[in-house]
C-alpha positions in Angstrom: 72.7 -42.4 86.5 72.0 -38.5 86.7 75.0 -37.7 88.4 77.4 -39.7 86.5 75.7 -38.1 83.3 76.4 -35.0 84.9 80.0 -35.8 85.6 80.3 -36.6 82.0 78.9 -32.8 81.1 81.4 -31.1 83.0 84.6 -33.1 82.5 83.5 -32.6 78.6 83.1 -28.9 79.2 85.9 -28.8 81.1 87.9 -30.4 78.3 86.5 -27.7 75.5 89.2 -25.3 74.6 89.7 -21.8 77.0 88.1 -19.6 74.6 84.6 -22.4 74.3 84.7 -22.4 78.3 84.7 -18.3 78.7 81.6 -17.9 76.3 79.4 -20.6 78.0 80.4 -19.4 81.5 78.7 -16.1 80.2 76.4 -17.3 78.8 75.5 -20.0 81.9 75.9 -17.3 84.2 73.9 -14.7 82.4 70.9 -17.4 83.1 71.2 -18.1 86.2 70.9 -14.3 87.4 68.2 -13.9 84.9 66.6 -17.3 86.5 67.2 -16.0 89.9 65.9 -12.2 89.4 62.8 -14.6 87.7 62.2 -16.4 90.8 61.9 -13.4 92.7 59.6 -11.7 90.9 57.7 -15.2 91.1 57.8 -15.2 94.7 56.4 -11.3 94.8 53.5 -11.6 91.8 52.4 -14.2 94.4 52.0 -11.5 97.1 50.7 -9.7 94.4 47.7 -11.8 93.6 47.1 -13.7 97.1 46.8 -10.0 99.2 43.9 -9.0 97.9 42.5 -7.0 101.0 44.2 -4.3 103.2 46.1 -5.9 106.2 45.2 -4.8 109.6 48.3 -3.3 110.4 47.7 -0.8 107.1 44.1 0.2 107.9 45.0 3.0 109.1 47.2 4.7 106.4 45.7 2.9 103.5 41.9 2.6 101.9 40.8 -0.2 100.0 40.5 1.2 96.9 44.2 2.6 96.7 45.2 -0.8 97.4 43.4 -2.3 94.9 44.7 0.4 92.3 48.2 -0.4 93.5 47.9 -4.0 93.8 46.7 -4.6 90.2 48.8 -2.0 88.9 51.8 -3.7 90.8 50.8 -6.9 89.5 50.8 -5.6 86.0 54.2 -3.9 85.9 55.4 -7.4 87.3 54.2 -9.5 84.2 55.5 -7.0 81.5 59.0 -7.3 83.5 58.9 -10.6 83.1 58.2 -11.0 78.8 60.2 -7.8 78.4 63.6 -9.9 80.7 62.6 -13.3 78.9 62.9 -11.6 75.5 66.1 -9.3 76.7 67.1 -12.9 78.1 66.5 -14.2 74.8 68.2 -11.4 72.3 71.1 -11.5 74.2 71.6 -15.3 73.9 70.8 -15.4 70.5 73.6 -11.8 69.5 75.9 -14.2 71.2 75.3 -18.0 69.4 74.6 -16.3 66.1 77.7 -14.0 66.5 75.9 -11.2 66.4 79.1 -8.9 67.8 81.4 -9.9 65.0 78.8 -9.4 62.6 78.1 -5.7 63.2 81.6 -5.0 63.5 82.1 -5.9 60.1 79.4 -4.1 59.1 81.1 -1.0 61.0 84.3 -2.0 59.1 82.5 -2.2 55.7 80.8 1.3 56.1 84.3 3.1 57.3 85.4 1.6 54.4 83.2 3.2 51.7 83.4 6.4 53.4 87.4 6.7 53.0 88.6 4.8 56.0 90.8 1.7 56.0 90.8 -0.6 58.6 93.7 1.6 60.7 91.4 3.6 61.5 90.2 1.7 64.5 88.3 4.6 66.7 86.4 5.1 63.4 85.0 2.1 63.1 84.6 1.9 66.9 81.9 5.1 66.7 80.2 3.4 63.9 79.7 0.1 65.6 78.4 2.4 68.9 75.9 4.2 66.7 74.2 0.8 64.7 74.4 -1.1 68.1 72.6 1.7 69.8 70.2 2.3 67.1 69.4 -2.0 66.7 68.5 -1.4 70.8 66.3 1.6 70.3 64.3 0.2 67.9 64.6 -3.6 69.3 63.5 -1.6 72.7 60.5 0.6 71.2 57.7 -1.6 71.0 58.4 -2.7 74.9 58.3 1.2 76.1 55.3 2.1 73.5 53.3 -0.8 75.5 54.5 0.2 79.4 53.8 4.0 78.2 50.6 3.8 76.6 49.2 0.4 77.9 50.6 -0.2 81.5 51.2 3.5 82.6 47.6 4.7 80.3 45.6 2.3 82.1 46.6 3.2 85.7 46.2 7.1 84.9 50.0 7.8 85.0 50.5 8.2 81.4 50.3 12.0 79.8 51.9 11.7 76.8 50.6 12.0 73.3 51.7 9.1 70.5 53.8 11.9 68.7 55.5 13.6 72.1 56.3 10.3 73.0 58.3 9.8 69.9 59.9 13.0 69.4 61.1 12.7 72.8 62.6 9.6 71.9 64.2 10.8 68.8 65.4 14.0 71.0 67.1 11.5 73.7 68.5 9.3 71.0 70.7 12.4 69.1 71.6 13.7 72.6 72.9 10.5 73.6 74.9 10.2 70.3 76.4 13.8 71.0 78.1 13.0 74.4 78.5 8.8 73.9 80.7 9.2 70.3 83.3 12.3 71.4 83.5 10.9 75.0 84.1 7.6 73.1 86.1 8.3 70.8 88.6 10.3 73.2 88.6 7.4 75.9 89.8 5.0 73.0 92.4 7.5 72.2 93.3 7.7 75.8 93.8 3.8 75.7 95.9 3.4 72.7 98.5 6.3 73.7 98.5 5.9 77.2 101.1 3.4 77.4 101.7 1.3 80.5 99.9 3.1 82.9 96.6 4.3 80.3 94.3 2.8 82.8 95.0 5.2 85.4 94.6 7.9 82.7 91.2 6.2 81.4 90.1 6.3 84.9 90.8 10.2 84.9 89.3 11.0 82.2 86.2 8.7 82.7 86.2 10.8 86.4 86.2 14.6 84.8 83.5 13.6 82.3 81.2 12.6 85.1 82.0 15.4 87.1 81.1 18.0 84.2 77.7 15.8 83.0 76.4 16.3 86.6 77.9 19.8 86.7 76.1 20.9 82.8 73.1 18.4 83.0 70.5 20.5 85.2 71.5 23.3 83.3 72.0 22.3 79.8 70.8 18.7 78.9 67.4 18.6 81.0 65.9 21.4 80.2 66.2 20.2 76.4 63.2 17.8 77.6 61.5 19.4 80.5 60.4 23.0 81.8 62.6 24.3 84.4 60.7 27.7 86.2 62.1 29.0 89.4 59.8 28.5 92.3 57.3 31.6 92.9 58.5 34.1 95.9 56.1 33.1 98.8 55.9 30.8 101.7 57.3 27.7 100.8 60.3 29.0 98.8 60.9 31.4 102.4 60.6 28.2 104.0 62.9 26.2 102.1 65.6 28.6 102.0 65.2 28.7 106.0 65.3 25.2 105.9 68.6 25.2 103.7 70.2 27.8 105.7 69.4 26.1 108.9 71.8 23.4 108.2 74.5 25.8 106.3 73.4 23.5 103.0 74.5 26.4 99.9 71.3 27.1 98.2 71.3 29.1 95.2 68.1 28.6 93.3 65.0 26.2 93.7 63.4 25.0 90.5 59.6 23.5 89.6 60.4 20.9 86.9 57.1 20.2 84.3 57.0 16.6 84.8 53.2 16.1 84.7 53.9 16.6 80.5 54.8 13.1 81.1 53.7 11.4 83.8 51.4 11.8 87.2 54.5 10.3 88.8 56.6 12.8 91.2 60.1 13.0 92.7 62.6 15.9 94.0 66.1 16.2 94.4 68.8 18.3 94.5 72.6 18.6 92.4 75.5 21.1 92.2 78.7 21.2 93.3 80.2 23.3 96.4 78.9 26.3 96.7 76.3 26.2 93.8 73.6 23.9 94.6 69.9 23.5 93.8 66.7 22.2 94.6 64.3 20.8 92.0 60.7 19.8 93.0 58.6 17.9 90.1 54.9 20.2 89.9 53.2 16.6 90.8 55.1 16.8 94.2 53.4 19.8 94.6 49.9 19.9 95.8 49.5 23.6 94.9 51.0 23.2 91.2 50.3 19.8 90.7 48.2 20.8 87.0 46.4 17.1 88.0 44.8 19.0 91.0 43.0 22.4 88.5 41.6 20.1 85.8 38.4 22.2 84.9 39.6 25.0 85.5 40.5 27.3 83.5 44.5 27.6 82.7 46.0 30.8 81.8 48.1 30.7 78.5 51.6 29.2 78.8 54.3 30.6 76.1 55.7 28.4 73.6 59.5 27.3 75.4 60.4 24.4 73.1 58.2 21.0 73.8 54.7 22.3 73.5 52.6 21.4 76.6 49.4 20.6 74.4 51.0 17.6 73.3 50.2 16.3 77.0 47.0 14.7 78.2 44.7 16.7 80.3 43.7 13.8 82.0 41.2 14.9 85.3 41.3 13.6 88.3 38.9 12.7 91.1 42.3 12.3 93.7 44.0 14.9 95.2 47.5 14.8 94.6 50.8 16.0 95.7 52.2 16.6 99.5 51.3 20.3 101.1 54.0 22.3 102.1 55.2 21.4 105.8 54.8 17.8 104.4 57.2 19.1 101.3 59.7 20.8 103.5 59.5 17.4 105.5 60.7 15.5 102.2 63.2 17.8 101.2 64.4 17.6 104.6 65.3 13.9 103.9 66.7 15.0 100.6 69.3 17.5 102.9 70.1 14.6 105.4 71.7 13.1 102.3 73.7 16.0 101.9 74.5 16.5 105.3 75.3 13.4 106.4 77.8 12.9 103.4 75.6 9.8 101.5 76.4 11.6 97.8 79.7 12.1 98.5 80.3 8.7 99.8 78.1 7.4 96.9 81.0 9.1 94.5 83.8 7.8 96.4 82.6 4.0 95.7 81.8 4.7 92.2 84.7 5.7 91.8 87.1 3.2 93.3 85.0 0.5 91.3 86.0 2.6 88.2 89.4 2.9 89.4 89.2 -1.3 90.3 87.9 -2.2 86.8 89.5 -0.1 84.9 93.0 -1.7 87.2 91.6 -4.9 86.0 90.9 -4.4 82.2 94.6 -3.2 81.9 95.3 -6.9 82.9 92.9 -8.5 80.5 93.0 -6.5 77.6 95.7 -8.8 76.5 94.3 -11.9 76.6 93.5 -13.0 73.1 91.0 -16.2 74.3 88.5 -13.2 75.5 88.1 -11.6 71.9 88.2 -15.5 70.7 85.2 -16.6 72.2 83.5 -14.0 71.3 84.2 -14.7 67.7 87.0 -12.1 67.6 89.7 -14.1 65.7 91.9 -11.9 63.6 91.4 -8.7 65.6 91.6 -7.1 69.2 89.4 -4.0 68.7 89.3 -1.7 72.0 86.0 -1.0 72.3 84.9 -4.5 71.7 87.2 -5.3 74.7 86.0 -3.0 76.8 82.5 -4.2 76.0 83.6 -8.0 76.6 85.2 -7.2 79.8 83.3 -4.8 81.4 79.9 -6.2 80.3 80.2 -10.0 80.4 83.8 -10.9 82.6 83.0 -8.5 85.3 78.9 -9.5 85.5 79.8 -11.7 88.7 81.2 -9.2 90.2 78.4 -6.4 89.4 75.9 -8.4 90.2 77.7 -8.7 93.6 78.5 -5.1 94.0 74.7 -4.0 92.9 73.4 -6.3 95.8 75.7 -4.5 98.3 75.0 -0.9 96.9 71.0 -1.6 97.7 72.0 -2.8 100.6 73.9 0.5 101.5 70.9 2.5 99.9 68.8 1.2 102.3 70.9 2.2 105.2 71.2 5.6 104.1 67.5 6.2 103.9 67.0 4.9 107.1 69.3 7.8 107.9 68.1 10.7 106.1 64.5 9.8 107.4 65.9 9.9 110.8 67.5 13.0 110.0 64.6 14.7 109.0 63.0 13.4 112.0 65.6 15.1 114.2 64.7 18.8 112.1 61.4 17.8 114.0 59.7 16.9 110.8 58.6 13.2 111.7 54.8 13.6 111.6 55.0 15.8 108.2 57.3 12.9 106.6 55.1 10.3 107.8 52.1 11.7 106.4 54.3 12.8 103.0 55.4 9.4 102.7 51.8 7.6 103.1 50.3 10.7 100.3 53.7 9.6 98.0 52.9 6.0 98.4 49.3 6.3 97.3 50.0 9.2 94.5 52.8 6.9 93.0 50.7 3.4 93.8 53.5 1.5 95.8 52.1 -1.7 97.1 53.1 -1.4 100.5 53.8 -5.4 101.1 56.9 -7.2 99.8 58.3 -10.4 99.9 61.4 -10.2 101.9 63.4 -12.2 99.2 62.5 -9.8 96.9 62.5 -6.7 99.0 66.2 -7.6 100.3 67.5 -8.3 96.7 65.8 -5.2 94.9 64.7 -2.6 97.6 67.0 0.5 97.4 64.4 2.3 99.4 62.5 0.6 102.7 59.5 -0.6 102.0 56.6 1.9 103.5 55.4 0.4 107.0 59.6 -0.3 108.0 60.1 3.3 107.2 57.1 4.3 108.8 57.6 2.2 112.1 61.2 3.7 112.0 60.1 7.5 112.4 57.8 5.7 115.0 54.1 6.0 116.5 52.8 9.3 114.9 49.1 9.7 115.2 47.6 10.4 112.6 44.0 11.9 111.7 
């Protein structure tokens, strides 16, 4: 009786017109990822709450209290992803039945309108629609990162922001966004309409340059409109990370300590530029002699006023030391190098950018087809943008969902690699004890489902890393 009820379903939704069967495949398909991605974090919640004591094979690199920290702060980042995807889920669906899209095109058509614009002017309306669809997801968006700021990240001593820093610093993001998304935007469209027959190969040019210049400008421009950006001090560590650098012929020019502890406790490094012009930027809570987490009560000299004020930050003390010392730091950034040297960032842009090339190759087919902008309650118009949005965002999810599960997949690999390259700058011990302090600064549970691990995982988890670099004793 099931199946032949079953039956019945499909031969009647395979009977609905082309345009009915497009927006219920995106929509269908849209839950079953967000059913799948559900299940796995089902699957690792249970790890969560059944390992409740330190495994024998982790005595030795992990105390019972940091595993408790990081299990229930695990645990708790785990439910808030799941209410924050089920509403996501939820918006989504109901933007889609309610016809949300069309709606706030109009809306974009009505305010072009009253400001001089007739309907011609397409791109017009196009940077309009952009700015109210970005400003209904900022604000739709802003209760979910108040309560994983200020309730997840404030209860496991991560948080260092103030109520108002927070906001401003949302506000900040929200007009930078605006300044690069609208003219990029707005040019792109322009591209498309004049470009004639071959536009997509054009639109993938353009969409190439404007990456290349926003990783080129961003260290130097855009960050430091949010964070501190102070050369490291002449001394030992910056002597031996030039050393380091030079060792390997990688071009250093300058190394930076970012402010990130006006945030968070959380730390990171990495390194950008192109050719002959790069740098190294180390976060202060990498950094066991910076890290501002390590001097509470004592007494700070006066920092000048550069923008952000950093009393608007929680000095929050701390009974843990944090941060990696500076052979352990060398041993990190040594990773960071192997992904230089052995080509991972360039490769990384090569596949980026034959997927652009491949979707954009792809949209150029589609862009035609008047049953996409149909079922998506686009009956009288064809707008660009709104195809871009319906192809790149809803046609193409099968295949991105696809190519995200290969690129962690590949992620993984090339860690594997750059930890065996630091290992061959005879830094194995020094990453291995880095990576254990990181773990425990940063509270990273250090046992995954495999399900889960496989499918989100860009890094190793800790003890296949750590078995990897091999038997290191440690004290």
């Amino acid at each position: 009786m099931v199946y032949h009820t079953l039956l019945f379903d499909l031969k009647n939704i395979f009977d609905l017109p082309v345009e009915k069967q497009i927006f219920y495949a995106v929509l269908g398909f849209s839950w079953t990822v967000y059913l799948w991605e559900a299940y796995l974090s089902y699957r690792q919640r249970r790890i969560y709450s059944s390992t409740t004591h330190v495994p024998q094979e982790l005595g030795k690199i992990m105390d019972s209290e940091t595993f408790e920290k990081s299990r229930l702060y695990q645990l708790d980042k785990s439910n808030f992803s799941f209410w924050s995807g089920l509403y996501s889920e939820t918006e989504g669906t109901l933007i889609l039945l309610l016809g949300g899209i069309p709606f706030l095109w109009g809306v974009a058509g009505s305010v072009t309108t009253r400001i001089g614009f007739g309907s011609e002017y397409e791109i017009t309306q196009s940077l309009v629609f952009l700015t109210l669809a970005t400003l209904f997801s900022a604000f739709t968006g802003l209760p979910w990162s108040v309560y994983n700021t200020f309730v997840i990240e404030e209860r496991h001593g991560f948080n260092q922001q103030t109520l108002g820093f927070f906001l401003k610093d949302a506000v900040k993001k929200f007009i930078v966004t605006q300044c690069i998304l609208l003219p990029v935007t707005s040019l792109l469209l322009y591209i498309i309409k004049i470009g004639g027959d071959y536009f997509f190969i054009y639109a993938w040019l353009f969409t190439l340059a404007v990456s290349l210049v926003l990783v080129t400008i961003y260290a130097d421009y855009i960050a430091p409109l949010f964070d501190k950006f102070t050369p490291l001090p002449e001394g030992e560590l910056k002597t031996d990370i030039e050393a380091m650098a030079k060792s390997i012929s990688f071009p250093l020019t300058k190394v930076y300590v970012v402010e990130g502890s006006k945030r968070s406790s959380h730390s990171n490094a990495y390194f950008y530029g192109f050719f002959k012009n790069k740098r190294i930027v180390l976060f202060d809570t990498l950094l066991e002699d910076y890290s501002p987490l390590n001097k509470s009560g004592e007494p700070q000299p006066e920092q000048p006023e550069t923008g952000d004020s950093s009393s608007e930050s929680k000095a929050k003390p701390k009974n843990k030391k944090q941060g990696c010392n500076n052979p352990e730091i060398l041993a990190v950034l040594g990773h960071e190098l192997g992904h230089w040297k052995l080509g991972h960032t360039v490769k990384n842009i090569v596949i980026s950018q034959m997927n652009s090339f491949l979707c954009f190759s792809l949209f150029a087919v589609l862009i035609g087809r008047k049953e996409l902008f149909v079922a998506f309650g686009f009956n009288d118009s064809q707008p660009t943008l709104i195809g871009l949005m319906i192809i790149f965002q809803f046609i193409f999810s099968p295949y991105n969902e696809l190519l995200s599960f290969c690129l962690t997949v590949l992620s993984r690999r090339f860690e594997f690699q750059a930890d065996a390259f630091a290992r061959g700058m005879g830094k194995a011990s020094e990453l291995y004890s880095a990576l254990i302090k990181l773990n425990k600064d940063n509270l990273g549970f250090p046992v995954a489902d495999w399900l889960f691990s496989m499918w989100h995982y860009s890094h190793p988890p800790l003890l296949e890393r750590l078995r990897a670099l091999g038997s290191i004793k440690q004290d």
